[in-house]
C-alpha positions as CSV (number, residue, x, y, z in Angstrom):
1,X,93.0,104.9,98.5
2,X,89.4,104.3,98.6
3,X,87.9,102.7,102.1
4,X,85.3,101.7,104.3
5,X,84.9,103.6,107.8
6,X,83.2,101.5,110.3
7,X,81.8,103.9,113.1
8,X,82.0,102.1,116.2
9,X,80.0,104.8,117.9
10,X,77.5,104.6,115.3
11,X,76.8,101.0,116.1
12,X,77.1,101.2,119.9
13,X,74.2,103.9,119.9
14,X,71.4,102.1,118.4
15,X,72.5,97.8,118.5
16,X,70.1,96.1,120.5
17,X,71.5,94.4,124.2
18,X,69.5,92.2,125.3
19,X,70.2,92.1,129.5
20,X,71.9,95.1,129.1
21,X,71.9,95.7,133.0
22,X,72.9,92.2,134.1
23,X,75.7,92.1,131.2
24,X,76.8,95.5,132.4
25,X,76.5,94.2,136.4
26,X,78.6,90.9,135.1
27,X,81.3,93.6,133.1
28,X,81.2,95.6,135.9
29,X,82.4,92.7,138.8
30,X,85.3,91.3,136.1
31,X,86.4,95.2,135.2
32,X,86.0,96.9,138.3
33,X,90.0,97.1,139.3
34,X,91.3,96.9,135.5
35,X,89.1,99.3,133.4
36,X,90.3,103.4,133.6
37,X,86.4,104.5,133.5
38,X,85.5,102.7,136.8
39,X,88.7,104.7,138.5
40,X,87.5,107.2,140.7
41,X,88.9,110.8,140.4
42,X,91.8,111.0,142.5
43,X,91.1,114.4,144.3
44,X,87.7,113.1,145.4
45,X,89.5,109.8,147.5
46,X,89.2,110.3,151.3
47,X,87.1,113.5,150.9
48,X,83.5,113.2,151.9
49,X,80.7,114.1,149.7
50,X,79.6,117.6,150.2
51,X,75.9,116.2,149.9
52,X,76.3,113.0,152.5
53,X,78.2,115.9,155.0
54,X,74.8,117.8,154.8
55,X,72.7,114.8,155.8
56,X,70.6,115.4,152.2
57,X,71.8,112.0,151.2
58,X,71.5,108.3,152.5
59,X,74.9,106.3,154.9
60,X,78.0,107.3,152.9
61,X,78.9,104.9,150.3
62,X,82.8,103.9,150.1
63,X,84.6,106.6,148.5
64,X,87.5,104.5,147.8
65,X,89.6,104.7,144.6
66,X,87.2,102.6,142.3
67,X,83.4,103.3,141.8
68,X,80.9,101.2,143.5
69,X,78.0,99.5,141.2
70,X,75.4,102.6,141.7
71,X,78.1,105.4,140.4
72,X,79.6,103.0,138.2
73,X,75.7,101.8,136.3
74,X,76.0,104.1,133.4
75,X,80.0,103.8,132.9
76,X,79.5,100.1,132.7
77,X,76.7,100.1,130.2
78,X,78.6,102.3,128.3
79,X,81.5,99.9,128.0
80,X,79.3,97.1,127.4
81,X,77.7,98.9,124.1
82,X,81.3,99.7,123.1
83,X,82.2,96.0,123.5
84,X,79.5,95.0,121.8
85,X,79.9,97.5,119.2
86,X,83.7,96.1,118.6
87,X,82.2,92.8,117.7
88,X,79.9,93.9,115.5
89,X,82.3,96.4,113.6
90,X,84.5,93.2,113.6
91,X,81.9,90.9,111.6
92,X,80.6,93.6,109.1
93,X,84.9,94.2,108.5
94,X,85.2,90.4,107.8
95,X,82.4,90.2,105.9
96,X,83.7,93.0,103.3
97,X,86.8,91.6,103.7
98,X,85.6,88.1,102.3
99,X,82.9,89.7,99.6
100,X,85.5,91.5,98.3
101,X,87.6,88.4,98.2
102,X,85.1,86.4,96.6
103,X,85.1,88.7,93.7
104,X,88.9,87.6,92.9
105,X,88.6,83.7,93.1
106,X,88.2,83.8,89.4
107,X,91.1,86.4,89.1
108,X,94.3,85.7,86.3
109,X,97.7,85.2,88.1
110,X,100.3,87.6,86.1
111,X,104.0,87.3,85.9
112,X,104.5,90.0,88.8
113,X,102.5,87.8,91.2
114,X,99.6,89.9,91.0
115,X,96.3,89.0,90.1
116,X,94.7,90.7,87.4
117,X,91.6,93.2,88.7
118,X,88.2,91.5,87.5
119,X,86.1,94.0,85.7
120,X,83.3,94.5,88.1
121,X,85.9,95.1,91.1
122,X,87.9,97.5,89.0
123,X,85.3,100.2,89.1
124,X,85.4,103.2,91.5
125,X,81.6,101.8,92.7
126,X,82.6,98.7,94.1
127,X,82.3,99.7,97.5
128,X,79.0,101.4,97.1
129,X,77.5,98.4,96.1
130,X,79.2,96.0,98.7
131,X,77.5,98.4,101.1
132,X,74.1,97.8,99.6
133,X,74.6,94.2,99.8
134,X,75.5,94.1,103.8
135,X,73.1,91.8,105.6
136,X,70.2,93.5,107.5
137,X,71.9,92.1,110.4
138,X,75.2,94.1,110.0
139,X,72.9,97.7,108.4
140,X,73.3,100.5,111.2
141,X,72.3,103.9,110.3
142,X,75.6,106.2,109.4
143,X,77.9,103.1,110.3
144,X,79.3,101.7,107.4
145,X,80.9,104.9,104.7
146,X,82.9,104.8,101.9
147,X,85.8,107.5,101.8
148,X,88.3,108.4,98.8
149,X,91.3,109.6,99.6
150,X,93.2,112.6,97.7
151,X,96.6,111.6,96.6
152,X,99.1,111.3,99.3
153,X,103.1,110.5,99.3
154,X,104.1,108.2,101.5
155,X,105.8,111.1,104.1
156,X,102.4,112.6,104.1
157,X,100.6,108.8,104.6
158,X,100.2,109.6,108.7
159,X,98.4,112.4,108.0
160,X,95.5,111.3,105.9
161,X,92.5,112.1,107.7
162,X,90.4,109.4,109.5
163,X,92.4,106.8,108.2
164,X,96.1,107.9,108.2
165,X,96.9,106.7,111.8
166,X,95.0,103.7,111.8
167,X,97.1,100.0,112.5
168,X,96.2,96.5,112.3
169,X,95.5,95.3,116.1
170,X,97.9,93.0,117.6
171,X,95.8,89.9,118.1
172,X,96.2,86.1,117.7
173,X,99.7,86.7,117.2
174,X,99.6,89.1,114.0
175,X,101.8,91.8,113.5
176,X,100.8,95.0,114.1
177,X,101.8,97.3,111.0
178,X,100.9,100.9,110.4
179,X,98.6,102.3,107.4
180,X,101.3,103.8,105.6
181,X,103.7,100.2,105.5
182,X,100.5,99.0,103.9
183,X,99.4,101.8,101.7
184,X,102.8,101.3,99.4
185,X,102.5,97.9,99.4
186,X,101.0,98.0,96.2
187,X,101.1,96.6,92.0
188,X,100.8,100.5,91.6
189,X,104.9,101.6,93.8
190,X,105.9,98.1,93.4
191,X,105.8,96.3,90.1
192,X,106.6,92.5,91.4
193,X,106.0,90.9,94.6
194,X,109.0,90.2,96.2
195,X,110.1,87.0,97.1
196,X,112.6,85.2,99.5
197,X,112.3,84.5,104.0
198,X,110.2,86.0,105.5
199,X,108.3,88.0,102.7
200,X,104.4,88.0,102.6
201,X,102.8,87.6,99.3
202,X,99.4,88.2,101.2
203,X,101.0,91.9,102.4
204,X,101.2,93.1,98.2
205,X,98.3,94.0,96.8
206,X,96.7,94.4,93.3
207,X,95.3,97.4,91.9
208,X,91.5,97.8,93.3
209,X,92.6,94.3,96.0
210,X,91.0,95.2,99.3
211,X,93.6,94.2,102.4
212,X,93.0,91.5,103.6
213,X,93.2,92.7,107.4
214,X,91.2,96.0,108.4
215,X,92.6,98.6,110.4
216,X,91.6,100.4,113.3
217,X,91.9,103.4,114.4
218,X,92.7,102.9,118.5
219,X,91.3,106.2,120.0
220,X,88.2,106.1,118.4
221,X,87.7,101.9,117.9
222,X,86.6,102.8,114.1
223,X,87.9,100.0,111.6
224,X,88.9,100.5,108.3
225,X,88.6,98.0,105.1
226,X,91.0,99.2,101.6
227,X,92.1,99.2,98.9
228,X,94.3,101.4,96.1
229,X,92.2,102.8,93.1
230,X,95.4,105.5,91.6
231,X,98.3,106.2,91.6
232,X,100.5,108.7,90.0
233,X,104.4,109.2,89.6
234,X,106.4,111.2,91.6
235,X,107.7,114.3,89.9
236,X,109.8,117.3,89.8
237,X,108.3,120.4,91.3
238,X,106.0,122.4,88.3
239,X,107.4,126.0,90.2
240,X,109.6,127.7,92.0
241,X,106.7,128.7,94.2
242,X,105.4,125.1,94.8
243,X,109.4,124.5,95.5
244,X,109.2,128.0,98.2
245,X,106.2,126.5,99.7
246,X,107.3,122.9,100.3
247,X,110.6,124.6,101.7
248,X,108.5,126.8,104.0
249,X,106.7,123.8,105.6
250,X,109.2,121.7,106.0
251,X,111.3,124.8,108.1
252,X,107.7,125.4,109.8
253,X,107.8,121.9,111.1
254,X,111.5,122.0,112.3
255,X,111.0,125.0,113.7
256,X,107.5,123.2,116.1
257,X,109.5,120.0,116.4
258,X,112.8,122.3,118.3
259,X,110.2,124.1,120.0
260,X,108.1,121.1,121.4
261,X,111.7,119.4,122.5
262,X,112.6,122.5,124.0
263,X,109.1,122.5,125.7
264,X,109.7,118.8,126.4
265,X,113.0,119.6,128.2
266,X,111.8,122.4,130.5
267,X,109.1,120.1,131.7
268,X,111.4,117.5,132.6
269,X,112.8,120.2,134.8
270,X,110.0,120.4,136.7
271,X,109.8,117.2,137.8
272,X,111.9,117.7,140.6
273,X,109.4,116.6,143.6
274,X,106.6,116.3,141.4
275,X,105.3,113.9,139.4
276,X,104.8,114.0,135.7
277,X,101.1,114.7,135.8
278,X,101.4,117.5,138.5
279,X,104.2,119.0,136.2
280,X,101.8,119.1,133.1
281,X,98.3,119.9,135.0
282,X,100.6,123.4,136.0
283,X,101.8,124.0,133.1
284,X,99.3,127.0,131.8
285,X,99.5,126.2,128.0
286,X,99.6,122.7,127.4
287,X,96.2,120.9,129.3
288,X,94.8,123.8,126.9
289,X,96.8,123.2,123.6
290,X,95.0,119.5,123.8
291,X,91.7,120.8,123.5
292,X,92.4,122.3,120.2
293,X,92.2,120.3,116.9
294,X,95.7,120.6,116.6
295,X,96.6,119.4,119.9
296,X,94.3,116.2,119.6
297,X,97.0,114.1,119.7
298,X,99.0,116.0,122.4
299,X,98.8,115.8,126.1
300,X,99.5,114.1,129.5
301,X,98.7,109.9,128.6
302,X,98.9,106.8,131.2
303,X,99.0,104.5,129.7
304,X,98.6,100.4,131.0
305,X,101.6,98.7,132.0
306,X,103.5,97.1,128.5
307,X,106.1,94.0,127.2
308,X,108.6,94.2,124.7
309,X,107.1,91.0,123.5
310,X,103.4,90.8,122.8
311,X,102.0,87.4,124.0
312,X,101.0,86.3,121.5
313,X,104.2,87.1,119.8
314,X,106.6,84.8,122.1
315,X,107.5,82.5,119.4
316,X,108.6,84.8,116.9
317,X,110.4,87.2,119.0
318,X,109.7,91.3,118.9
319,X,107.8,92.7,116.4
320,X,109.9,94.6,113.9
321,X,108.2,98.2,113.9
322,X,107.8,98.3,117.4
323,X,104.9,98.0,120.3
324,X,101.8,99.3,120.1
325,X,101.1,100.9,123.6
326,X,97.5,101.6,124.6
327,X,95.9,104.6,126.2
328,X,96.2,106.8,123.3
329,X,100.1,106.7,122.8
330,X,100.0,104.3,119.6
331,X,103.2,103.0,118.1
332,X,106.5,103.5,119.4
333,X,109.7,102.0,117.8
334,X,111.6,99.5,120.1
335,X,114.7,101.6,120.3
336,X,112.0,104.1,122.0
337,X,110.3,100.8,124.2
338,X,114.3,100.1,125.1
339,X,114.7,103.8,126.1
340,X,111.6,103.5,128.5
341,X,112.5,100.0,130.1
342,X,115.9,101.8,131.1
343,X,114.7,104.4,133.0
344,X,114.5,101.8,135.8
345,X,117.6,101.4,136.8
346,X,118.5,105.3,135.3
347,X,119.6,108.3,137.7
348,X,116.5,110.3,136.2
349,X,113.6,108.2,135.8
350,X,112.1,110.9,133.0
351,X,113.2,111.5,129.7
352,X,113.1,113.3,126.5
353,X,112.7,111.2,123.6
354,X,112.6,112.3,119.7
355,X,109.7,110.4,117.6
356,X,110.9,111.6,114.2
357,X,108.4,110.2,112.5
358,X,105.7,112.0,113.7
359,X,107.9,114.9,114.1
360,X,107.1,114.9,117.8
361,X,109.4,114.0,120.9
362,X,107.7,112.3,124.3
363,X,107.8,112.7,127.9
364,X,108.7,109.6,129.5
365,X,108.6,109.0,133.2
366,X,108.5,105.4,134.6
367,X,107.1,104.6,137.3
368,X,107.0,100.9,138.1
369,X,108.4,97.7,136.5
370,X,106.0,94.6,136.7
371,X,108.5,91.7,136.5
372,X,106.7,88.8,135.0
373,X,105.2,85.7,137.5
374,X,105.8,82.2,137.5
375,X,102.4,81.3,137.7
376,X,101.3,83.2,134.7
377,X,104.0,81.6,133.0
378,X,103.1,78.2,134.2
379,X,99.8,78.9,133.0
380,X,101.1,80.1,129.1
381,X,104.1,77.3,129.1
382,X,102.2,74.9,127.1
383,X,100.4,77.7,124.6
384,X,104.5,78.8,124.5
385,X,105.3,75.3,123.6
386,X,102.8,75.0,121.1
387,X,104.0,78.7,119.7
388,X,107.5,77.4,119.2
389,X,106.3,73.9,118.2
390,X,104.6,76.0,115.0
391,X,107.4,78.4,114.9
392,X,110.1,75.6,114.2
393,X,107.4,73.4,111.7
394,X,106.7,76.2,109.5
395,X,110.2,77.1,109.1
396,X,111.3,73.4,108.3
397,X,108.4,73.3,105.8
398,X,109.8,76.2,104.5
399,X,113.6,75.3,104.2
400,X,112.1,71.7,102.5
401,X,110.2,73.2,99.5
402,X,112.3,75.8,98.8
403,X,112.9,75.2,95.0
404,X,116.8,75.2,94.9
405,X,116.8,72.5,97.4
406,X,113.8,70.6,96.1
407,X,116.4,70.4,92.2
408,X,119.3,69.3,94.7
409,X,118.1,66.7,96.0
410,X,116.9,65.8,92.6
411,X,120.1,66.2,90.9
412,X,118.9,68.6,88.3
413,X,120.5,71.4,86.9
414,X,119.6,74.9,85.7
415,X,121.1,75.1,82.3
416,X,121.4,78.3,80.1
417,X,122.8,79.3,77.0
């Protein structure tokens, strides 16, 4: 794969803001009982300020559970930069996304229902020269890098770095996918686009085709823009050594993945009186195991309250691979989403569930079910409406021009001989 990384942080440490005070004030009064960073830390609430119980400091403020706007300044212009940051990231995605589009309106169809690669696209510079053609506008220093990937199966596709466990956001109703369904989604593992219900044309992409949705990577807000360049077959083993060493891993990570359920299960033991968090914070290893690189994607997570549906999903029912669920957890299959809406009305309200495909089991403790309102519904009926409205128009569109009814109501007739 060859990409281009789009450093949010990059952008949110040197983009001008006008206002940035009063926009941060304005963030600050809309996010002060939603966003985590305004949350105040919960051994300090109802315990004075050693400073304000000397007399060095001014009347005590309210040291309630969220911030007030003076401790709260800094953590609010913070978000606003990063909000602002995400919207720039966005535009310099879609414009790459549509350069690189524009290069292809001249492409020839083929029989597979790819397009053939024009010359200038199918070159390993491409990139490099879309990224000296961004506007002046969209040109941050260190923000905008083109990566190549080394080859990569698609087992291994989670692990590419910076890139292997980006997604495509769940917004206006898309469906999030991960980067490995895209990254064998390609002319290079599959010769002809398939057709038939439900199948995307737009999700198959030619050799050097850059996707037409980036991806982003949710812990660190980077976006990704892509396309394939290579590929090579899969083939036997060249050694009984490469064999031995492929074996060895693969025991190595059976061997972690009994251990961290094992782990997993003892900690759920613990929980008797205690919550989840005061379980993990005494356990000695594992607050320390996250701050290693190999523990970066380990640890205690709380994340905001989730649906089985995404709203903007209502129409077309769940998503097929699962829920994306914030606060650094990331995908989690629905059979796992299921597992966690059951604990409600479970004996045990914490359990221990396998995540084969990142070799990794979870934790789960549930603490509250929010049962949706009639107001908010009220309030969504008519976008609901116009969601199934859509829904039921497409697929009647669909069913018309499909070709075998379109010769039936003709009266024609395949013939053969």
């Amino acid at each position: 794969m060859q990409y281009l990384k789009i450093d949010r942080d990059a952008i949110a440490a040197v983009v001008g803001i006008p206002n940035l005070e009063r926009k941060a004030r304005t963030y600050f009064d809309e996010h002060q009982q939603t966003d985590r960073a305004f949350r105040r830390d919960p051994e300090l609430v109802g315990k004075p300020d050693p400073l304000e119980a000397a007399g060095l400091l001014g009347p005590p403020a309210p040291n309630g559970p969220v911030l007030e706007w003076d401790e709260a300044r800094e953590a609010a212009m913070v978000a606003v930069r990063k909000q602002t940051a995400d919207e720039t990231a966005d535009r310099i995605a879609v414009w790459a996304i549509q350069y690189a589009a524009e290069n292809w309106s001249d492409a020839v169809p083929q029989r597979s229902g790819y397009k053939l690669a024009p010359p200038d696209v199918a070159t390993p510079d491409f990139y490099a020269k879309l990224v000296e053609r961004l506007p002046q506008s969209m040109v941050f220093p260190n923000a905008v890098t083109q990566r190549t990937t080394d080859f990569f199966t698609e087992k291994d596709a989670a692990k590419v770095p910076e890139i292997g466990g980006a997604v495509i956001r769940m917004e206006r109703g898309l469906i999030a996918r991960t980067f490995r369904d895209l990254a064998f989604r390609n002319q290079a593992i599959i010769p002809t686009v398939p057709t038939g219900e439900g199948v995307s044309a737009a999700d198959y992409l030619a050799m050097f085709q850059t996707s037409a949705l980036p991806l982003t990577d949710l812990a660190s807000g980077n976006l990704f823009v892509f396309r394939v360049i290579d590929s090579r077959p899969g083939r036997p083993a060249e050694s009984i050594a490469e064999v031995r060493e492929q074996v060895i891993a693969d025991l190595r990570l059976l061997r972690g993945f009994e251990a961290a359920k094992a782990r997993a299960e003892s900690l759920r033991g613990c929980l008797v009186g205690e919550s989840l968090k005061e379980a993990y914070d005494a356990d000695p290893d594992l607050p320390k195991f996250r701050e290693t690189v190999a523990g970066t994607d380990v640890g205690y997570f709380e994340p905001p309250p989730f649906s089985r549906v995404p709203r903007g999903q209502v129409a077309q029912g769940r998503l097929p691979n699962g829920v994306i669920v914030g606060g650094g957890v990331g995908l989690l299959p629905n059979a796992v989403v299921d597992t966690c809406f059951a604990l409600e009305n479970a004996a045990e309200k914490a359990k221990v569930v396998e995540l084969p495909d990142r070799a990794a089991v979870m934790l789960a403790e549930w603490v509250e079910t929010k049962r949706a309102a009639e107001d908010e519904f009220s309030a969504q009926r008519k976008m609901l409406l116009q969601q199934l409205s859509d829904a039921r128009w497409r697929a009647a569109v669909t069913d018309w021009l499909d070709p075998a009814r379109i010769r039936s109501r003709n009266g024609f007739a395949l013939l053969s001989r």
